[in-house]
Structures are given as C-alpha cells and as structure tokens.
PDB file with SEQRES, HELIX, SHEET and CRYST1 records, atoms N, CA, C and O in Angstrom:
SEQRES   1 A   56  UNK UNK UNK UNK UNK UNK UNK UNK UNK UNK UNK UNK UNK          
SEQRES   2 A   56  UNK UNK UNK UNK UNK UNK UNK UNK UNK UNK UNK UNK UNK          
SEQRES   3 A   56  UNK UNK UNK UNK UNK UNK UNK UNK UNK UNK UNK UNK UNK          
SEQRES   4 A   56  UNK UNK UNK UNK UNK UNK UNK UNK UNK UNK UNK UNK UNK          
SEQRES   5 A   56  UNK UNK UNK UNK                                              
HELIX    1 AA1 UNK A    2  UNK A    5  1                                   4    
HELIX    2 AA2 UNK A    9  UNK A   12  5                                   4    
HELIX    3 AA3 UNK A   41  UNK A   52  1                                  12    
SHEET    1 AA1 2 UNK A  13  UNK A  15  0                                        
SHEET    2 AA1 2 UNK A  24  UNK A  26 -1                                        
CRYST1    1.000    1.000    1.000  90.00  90.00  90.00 P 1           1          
ATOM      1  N   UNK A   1     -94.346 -77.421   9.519  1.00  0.00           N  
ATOM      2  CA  UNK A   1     -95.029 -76.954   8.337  1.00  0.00           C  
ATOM      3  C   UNK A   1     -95.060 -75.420   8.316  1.00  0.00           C  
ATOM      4  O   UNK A   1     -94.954 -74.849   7.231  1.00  0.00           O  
ATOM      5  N   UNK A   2     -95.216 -74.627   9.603  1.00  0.00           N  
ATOM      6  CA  UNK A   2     -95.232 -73.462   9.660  1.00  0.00           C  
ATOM      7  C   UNK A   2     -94.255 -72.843   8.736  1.00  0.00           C  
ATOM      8  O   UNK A   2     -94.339 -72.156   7.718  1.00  0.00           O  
ATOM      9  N   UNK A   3     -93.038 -73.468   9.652  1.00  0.00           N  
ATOM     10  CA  UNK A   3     -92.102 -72.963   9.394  1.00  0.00           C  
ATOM     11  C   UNK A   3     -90.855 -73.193   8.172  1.00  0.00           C  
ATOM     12  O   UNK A   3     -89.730 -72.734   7.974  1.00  0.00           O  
ATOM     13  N   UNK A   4     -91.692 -74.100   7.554  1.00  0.00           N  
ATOM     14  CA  UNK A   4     -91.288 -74.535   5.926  1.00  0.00           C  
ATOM     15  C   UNK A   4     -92.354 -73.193   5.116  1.00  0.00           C  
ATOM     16  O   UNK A   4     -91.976 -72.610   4.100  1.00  0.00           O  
ATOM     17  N   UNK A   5     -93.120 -73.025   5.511  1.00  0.00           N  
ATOM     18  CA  UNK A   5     -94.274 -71.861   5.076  1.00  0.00           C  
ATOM     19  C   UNK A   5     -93.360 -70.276   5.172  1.00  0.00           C  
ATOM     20  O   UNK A   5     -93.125 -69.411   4.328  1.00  0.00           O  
ATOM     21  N   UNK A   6     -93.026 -70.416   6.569  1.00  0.00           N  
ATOM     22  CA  UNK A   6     -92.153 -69.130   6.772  1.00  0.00           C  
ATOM     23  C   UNK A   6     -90.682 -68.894   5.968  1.00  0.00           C  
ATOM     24  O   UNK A   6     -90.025 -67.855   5.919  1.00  0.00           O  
ATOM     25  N   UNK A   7     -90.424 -70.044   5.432  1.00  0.00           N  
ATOM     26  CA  UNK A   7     -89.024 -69.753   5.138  1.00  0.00           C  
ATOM     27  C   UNK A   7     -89.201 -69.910   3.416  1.00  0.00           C  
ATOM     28  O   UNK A   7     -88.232 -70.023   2.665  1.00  0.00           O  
ATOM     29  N   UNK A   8     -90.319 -69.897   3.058  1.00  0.00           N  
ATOM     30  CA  UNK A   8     -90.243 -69.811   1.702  1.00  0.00           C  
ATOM     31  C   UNK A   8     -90.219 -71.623   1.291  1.00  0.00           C  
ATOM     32  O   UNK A   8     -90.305 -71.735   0.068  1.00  0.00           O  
ATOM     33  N   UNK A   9     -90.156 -72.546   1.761  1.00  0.00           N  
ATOM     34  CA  UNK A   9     -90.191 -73.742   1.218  1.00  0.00           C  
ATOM     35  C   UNK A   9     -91.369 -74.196  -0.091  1.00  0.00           C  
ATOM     36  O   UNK A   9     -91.210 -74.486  -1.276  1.00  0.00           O  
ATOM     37  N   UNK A  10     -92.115 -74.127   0.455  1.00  0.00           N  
ATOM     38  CA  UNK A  10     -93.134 -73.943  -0.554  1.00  0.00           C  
ATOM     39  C   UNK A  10     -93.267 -73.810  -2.132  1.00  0.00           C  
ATOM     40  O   UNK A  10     -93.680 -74.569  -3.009  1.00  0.00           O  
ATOM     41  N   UNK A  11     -92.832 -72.743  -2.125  1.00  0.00           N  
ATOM     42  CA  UNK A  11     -92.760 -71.867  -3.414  1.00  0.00           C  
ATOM     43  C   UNK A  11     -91.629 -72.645  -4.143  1.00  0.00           C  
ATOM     44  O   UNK A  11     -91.650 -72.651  -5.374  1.00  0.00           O  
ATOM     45  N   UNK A  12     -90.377 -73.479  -3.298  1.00  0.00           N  
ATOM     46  CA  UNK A  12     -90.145 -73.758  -4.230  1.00  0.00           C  
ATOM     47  C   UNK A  12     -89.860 -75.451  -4.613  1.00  0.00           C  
ATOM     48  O   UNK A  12     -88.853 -76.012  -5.045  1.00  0.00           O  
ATOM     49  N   UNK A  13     -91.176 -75.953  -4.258  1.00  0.00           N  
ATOM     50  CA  UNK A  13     -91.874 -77.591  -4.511  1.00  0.00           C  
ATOM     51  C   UNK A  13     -92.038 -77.673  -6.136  1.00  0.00           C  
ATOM     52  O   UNK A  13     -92.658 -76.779  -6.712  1.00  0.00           O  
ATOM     53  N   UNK A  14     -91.521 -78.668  -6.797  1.00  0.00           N  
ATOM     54  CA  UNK A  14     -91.508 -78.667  -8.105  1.00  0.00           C  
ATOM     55  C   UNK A  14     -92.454 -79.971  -8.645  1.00  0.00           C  
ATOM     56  O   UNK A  14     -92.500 -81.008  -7.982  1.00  0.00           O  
ATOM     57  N   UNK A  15     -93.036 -79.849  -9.633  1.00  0.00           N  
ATOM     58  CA  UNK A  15     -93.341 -81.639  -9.908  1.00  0.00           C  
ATOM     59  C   UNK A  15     -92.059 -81.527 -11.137  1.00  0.00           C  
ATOM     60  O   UNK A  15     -91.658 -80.562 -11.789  1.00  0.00           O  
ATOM     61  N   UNK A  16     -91.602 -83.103 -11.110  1.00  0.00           N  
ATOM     62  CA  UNK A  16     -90.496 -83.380 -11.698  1.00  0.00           C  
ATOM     63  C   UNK A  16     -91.370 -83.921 -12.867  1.00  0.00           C  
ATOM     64  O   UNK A  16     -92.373 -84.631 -12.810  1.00  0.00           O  
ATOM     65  N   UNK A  17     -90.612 -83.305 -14.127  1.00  0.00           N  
ATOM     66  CA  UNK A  17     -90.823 -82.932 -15.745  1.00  0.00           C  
ATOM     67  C   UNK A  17     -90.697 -84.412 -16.260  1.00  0.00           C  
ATOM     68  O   UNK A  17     -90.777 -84.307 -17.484  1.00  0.00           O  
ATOM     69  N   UNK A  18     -90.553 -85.628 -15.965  1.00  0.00           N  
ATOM     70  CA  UNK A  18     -90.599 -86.667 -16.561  1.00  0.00           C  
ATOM     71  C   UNK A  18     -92.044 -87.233 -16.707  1.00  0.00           C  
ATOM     72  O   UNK A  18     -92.502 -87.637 -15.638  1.00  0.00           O  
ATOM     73  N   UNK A  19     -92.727 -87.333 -17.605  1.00  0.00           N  
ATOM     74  CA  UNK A  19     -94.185 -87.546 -17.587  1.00  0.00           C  
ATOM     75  C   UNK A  19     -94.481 -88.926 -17.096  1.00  0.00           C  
ATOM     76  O   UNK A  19     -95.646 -89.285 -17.266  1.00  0.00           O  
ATOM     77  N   UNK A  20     -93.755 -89.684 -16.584  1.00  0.00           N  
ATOM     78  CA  UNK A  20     -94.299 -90.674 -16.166  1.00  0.00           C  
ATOM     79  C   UNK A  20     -94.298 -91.136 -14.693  1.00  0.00           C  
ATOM     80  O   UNK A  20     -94.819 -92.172 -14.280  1.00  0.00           O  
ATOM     81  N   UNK A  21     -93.324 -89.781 -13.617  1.00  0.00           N  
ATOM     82  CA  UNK A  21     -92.857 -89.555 -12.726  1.00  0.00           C  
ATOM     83  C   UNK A  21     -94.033 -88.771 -12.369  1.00  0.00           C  
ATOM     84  O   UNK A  21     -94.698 -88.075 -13.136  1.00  0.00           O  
ATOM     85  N   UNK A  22     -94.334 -89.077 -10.327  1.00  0.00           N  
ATOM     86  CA  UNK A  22     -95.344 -87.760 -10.100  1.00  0.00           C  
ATOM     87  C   UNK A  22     -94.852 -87.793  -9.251  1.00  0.00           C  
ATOM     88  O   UNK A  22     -95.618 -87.577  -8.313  1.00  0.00           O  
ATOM     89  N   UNK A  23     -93.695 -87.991  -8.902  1.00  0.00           N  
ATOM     90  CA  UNK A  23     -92.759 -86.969  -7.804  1.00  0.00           C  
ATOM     91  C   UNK A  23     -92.736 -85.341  -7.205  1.00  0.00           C  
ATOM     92  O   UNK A  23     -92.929 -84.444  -8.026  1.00  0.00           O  
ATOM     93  N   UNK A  24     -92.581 -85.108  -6.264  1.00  0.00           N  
ATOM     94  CA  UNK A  24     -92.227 -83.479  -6.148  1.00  0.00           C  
ATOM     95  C   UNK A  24     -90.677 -83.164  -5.219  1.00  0.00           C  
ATOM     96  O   UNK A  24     -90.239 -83.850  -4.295  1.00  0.00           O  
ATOM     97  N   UNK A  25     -90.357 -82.509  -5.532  1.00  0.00           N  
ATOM     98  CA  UNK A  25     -89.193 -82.434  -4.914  1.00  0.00           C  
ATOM     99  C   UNK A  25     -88.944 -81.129  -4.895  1.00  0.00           C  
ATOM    100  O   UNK A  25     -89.653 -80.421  -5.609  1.00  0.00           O  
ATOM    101  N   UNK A  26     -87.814 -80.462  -4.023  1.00  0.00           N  
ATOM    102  CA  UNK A  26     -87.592 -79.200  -3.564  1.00  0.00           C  
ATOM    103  C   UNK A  26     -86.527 -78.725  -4.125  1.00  0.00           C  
ATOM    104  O   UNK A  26     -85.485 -79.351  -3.931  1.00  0.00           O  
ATOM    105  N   UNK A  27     -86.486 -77.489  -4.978  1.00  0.00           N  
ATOM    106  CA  UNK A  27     -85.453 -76.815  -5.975  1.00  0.00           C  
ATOM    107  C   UNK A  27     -85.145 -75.847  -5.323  1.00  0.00           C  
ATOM    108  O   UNK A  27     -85.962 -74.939  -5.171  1.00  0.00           O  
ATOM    109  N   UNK A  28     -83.759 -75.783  -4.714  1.00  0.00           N  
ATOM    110  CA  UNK A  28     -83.443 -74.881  -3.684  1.00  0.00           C  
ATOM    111  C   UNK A  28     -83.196 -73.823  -5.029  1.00  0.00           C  
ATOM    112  O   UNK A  28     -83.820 -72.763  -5.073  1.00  0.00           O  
ATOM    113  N   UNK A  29     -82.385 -74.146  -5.942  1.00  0.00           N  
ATOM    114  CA  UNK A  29     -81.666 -73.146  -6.777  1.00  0.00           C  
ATOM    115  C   UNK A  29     -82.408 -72.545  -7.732  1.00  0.00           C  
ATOM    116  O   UNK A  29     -82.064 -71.500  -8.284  1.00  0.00           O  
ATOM    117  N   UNK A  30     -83.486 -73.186  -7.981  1.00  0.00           N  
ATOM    118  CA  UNK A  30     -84.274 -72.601  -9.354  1.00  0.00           C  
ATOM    119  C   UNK A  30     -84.051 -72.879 -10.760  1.00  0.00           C  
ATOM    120  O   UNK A  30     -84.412 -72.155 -11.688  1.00  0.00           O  
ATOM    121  N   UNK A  31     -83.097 -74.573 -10.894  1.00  0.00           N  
ATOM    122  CA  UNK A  31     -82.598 -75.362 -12.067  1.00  0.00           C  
ATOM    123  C   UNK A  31     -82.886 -76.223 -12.000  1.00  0.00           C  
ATOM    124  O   UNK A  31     -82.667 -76.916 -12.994  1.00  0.00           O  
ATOM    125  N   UNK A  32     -83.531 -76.827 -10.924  1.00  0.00           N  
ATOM    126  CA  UNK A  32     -83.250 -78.307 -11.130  1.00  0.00           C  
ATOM    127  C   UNK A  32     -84.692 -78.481 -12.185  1.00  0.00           C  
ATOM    128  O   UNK A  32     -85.428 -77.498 -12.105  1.00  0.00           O  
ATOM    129  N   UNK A  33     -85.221 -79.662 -13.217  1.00  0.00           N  
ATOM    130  CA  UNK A  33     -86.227 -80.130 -13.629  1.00  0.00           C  
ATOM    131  C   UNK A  33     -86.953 -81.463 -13.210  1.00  0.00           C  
ATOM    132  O   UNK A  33     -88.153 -81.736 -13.260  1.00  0.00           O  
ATOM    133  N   UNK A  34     -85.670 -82.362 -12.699  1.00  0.00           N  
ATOM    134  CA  UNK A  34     -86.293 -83.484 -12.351  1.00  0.00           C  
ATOM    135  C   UNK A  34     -85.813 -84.158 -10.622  1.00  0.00           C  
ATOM    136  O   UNK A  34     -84.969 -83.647  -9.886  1.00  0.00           O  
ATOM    137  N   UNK A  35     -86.434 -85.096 -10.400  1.00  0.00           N  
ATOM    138  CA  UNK A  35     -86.201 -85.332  -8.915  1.00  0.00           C  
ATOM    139  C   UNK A  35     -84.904 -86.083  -8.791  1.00  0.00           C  
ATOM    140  O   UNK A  35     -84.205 -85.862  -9.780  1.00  0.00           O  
ATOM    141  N   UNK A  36     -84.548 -86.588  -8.251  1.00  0.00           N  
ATOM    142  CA  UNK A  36     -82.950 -87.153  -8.230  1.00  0.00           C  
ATOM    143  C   UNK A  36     -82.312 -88.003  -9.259  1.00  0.00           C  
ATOM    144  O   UNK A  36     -82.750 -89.043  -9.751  1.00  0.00           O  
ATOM    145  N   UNK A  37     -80.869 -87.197  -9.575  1.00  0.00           N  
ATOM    146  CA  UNK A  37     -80.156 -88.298 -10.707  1.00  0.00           C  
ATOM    147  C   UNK A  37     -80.248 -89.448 -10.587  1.00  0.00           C  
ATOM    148  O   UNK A  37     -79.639 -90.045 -11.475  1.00  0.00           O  
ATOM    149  N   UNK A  38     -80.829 -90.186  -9.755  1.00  0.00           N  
ATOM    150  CA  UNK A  38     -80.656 -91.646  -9.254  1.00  0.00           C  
ATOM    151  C   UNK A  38     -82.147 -92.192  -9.554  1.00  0.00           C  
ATOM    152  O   UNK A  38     -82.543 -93.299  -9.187  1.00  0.00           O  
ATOM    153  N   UNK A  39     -82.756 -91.445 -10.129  1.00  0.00           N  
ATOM    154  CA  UNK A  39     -84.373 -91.510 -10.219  1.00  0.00           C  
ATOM    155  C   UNK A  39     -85.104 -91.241 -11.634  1.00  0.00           C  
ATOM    156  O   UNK A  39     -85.848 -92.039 -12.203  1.00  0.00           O  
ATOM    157  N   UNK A  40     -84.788 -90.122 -12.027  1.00  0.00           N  
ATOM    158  CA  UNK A  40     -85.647 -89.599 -13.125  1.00  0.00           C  
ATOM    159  C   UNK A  40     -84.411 -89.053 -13.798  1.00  0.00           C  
ATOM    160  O   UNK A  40     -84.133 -89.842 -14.702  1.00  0.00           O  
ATOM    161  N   UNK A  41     -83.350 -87.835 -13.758  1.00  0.00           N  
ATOM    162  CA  UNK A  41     -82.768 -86.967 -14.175  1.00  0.00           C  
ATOM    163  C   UNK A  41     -81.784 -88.016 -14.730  1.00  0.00           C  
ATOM    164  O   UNK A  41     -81.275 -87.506 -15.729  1.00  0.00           O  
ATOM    165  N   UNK A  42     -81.457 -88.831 -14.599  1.00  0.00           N  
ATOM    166  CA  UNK A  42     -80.087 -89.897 -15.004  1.00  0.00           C  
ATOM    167  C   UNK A  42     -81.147 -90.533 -16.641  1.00  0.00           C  
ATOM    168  O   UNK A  42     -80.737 -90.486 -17.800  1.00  0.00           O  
ATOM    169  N   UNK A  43     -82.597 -91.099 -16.140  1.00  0.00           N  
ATOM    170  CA  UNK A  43     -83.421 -91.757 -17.483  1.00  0.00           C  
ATOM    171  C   UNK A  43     -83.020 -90.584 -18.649  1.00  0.00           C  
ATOM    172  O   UNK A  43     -82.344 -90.686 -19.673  1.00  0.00           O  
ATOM    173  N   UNK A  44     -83.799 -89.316 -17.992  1.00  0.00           N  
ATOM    174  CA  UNK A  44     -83.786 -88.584 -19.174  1.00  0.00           C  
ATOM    175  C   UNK A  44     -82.866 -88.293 -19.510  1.00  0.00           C  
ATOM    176  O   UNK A  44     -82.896 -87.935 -20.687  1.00  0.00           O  
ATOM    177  N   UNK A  45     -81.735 -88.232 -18.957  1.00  0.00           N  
ATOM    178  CA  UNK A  45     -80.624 -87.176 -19.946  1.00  0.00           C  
ATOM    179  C   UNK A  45     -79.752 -88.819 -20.895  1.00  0.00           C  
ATOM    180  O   UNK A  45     -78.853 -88.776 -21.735  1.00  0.00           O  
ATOM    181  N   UNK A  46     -80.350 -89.873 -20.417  1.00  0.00           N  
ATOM    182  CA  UNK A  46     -79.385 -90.897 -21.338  1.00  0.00           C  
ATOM    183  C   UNK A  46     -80.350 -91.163 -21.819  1.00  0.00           C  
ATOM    184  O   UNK A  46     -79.991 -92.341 -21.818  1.00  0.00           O  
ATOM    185  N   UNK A  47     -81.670 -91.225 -22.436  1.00  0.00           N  
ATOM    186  CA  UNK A  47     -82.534 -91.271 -23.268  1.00  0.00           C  
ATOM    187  C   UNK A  47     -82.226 -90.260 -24.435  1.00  0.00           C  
ATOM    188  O   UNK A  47     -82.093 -90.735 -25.563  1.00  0.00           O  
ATOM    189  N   UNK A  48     -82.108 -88.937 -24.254  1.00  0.00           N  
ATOM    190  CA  UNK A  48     -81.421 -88.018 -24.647  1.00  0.00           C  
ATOM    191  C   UNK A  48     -80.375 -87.907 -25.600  1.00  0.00           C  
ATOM    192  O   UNK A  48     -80.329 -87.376 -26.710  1.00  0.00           O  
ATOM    193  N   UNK A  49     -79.138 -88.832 -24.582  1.00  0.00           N  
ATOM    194  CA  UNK A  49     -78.203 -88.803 -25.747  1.00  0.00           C  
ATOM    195  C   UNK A  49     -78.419 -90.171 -26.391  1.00  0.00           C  
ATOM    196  O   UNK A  49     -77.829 -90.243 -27.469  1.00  0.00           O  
ATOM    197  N   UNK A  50     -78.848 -90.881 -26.177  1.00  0.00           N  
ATOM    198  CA  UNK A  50     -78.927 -92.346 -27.044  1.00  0.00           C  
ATOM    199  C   UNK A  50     -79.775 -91.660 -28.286  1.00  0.00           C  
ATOM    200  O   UNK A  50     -79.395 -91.972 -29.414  1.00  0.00           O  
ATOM    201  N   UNK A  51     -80.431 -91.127 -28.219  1.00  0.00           N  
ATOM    202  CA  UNK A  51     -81.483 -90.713 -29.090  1.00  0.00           C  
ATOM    203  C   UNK A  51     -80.330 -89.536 -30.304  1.00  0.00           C  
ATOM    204  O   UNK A  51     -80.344 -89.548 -31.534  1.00  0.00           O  
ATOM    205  N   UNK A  52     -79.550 -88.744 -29.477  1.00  0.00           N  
ATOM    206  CA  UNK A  52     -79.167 -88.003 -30.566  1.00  0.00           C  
ATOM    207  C   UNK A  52     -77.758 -88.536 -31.303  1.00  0.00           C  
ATOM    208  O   UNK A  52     -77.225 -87.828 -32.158  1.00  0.00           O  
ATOM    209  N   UNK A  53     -76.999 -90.266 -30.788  1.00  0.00           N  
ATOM    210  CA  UNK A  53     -76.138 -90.418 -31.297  1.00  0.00           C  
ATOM    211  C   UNK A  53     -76.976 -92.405 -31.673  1.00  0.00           C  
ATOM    212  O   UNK A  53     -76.488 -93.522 -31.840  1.00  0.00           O  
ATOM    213  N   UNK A  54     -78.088 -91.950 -31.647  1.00  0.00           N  
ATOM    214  CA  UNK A  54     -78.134 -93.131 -32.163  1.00  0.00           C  
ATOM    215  C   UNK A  54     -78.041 -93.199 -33.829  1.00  0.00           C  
ATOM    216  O   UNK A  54     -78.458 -92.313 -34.574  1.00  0.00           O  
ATOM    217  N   UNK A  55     -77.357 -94.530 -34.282  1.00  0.00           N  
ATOM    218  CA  UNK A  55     -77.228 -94.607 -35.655  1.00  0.00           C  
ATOM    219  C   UNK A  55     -78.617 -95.134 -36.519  1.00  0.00           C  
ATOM    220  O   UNK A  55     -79.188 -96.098 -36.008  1.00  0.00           O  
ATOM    221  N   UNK A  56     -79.063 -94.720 -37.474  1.00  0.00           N  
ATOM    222  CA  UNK A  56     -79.920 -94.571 -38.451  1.00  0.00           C  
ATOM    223  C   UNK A  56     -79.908 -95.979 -39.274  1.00  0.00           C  
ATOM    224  O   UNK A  56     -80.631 -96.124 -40.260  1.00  0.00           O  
TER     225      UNK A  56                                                      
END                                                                             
C-alpha cells in the first residue's frame, strides 16, 4: 500500500462512468472511462451505437 502511495497509484483510481457499475479501476493513461471492455466499456459503447443507428 505504501508503495502504491509512493508511486502515484492512487491518484489514478477511477470509479467507472457506467451508472449502474461501482467498480474502480486503475487508469494508467488518463483515458480510460470505464472498467474493462469485457465488463462495462463493451455495454456502453454498443448501447451507443444501437441507439444512434437504430431505425425509427
């Protein structure tokens, strides 16, 4: 723990942006929004496009 403290880990613990998710996960890069494509980031982005090519 120290040494997740010392190396900056911390700072960059995210809660993942899917509101129904209370995950946290670690954003090495400073892009990511949600916790793994296999989890949350795969729902939203095909919710996403279903939504913007869905037909009327």
């Amino acid at each position: 723990m120290l040494q997740a403290y010392e190396n900056g880990i911390f700072s960059k613990v995210k809660y993942c942006e899917n509101p129904t998710c209370l995950a946290l996960f670690v954003d090495k890069k400073g892009k990511r929004k949600w916790c793994p494509m296999s989890v949350c980031g795969n729902r939203v982005k095909a919710r996403k496009h279903y939504d913007k090519n869905k037909l009327v």
